[in-house]
Structures are given as structure tokens and as C-alpha cells.
C-alpha positions in Angstrom: -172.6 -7.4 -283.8 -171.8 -10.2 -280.7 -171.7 -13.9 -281.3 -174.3 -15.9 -280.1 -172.0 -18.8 -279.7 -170.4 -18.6 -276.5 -166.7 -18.9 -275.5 -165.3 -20.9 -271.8 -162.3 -21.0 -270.5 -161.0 -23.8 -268.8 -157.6 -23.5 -267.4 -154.9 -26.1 -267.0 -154.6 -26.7 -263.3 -151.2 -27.6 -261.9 -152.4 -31.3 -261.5 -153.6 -31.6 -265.2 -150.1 -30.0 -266.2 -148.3 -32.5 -264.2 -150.0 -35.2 -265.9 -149.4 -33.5 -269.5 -145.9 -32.9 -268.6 -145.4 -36.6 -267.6 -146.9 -37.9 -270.8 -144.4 -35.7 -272.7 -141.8 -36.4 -270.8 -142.3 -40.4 -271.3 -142.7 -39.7 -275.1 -139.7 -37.3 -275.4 -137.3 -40.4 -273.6 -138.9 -42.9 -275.4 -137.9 -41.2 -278.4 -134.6 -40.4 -277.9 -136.2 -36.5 -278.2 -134.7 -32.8 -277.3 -137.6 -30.8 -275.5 -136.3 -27.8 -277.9 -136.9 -30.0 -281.6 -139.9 -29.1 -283.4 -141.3 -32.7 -283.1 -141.1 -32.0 -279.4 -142.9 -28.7 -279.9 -145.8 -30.6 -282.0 -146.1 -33.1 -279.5 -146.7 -30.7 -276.4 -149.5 -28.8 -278.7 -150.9 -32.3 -280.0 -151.0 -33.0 -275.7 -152.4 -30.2 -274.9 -155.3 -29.7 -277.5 -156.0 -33.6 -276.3 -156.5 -32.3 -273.0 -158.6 -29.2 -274.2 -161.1 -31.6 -276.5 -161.8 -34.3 -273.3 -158.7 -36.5 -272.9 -158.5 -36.2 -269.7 -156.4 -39.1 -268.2 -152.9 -40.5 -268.0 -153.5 -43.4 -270.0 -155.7 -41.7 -272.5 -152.7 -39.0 -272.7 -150.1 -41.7 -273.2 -151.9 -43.3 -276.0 -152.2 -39.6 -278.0 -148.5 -39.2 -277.5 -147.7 -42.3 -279.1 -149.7 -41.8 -282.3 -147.5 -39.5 -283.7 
């Protein structure tokens, strides 16, 4: 039996990576993080699923990084 409820896919664009990336990046130096810790592996999903649910800006981004 199908689903009624219906599935999209929205693909991170190379902009909207840049912009994650930059976030992470600022929050990895900030700190004092190695991009291969697990803290650094939590914040990239935590940026990324922000992105996914509507947070779609630098700022916005920035402010989701910080929180953790």
C-alpha cells in the first residue's frame, strides 16, 4: 500500500553549501574545533537539518551554530 503523504526533495545548491560551510567553519575556529571531532560532526548535521526545516540565511545559520 503507497503513502498518501508525499515526499520532496530539495537539494543543497552550491550557494546554500557555501553558506552552511561558512557558518561551520566560523563555529569550528571559534571553538578551537577539529572538523574530524564528533562535536564537529554534530554541528554540520545540527546545520544542515537547520537548513532543511527553513533556516535559510547566514545570520539565522550563525545563530543555530552557536546554540550548541
Amino acid at each position: 500500500m503507497m503513502s498518501s503523504a508525499q515526499t520532496t526533495f530539495d537539494p543543497i545548491g552550491p550557494d546554500e553549501l557555501e553558506m552552511i560551510g561558512k557558518a561551520f567553519q566560523d563555529e569550528l575556529q571559534r571553538r578551537a574545533l577539529s572538523r574530524k571531532s564528533e562535536e564537529a560532526e554534530a554541528l554540520a548535521a545540527k546545520l544542515i537539518n537547520a537548513y532543511q526545516t527553513g533556516i535559510r540565511d547566514d545570520l539565522g545559520l550563525s545563530i543555530i551554530a552557536g546554540l550548541s
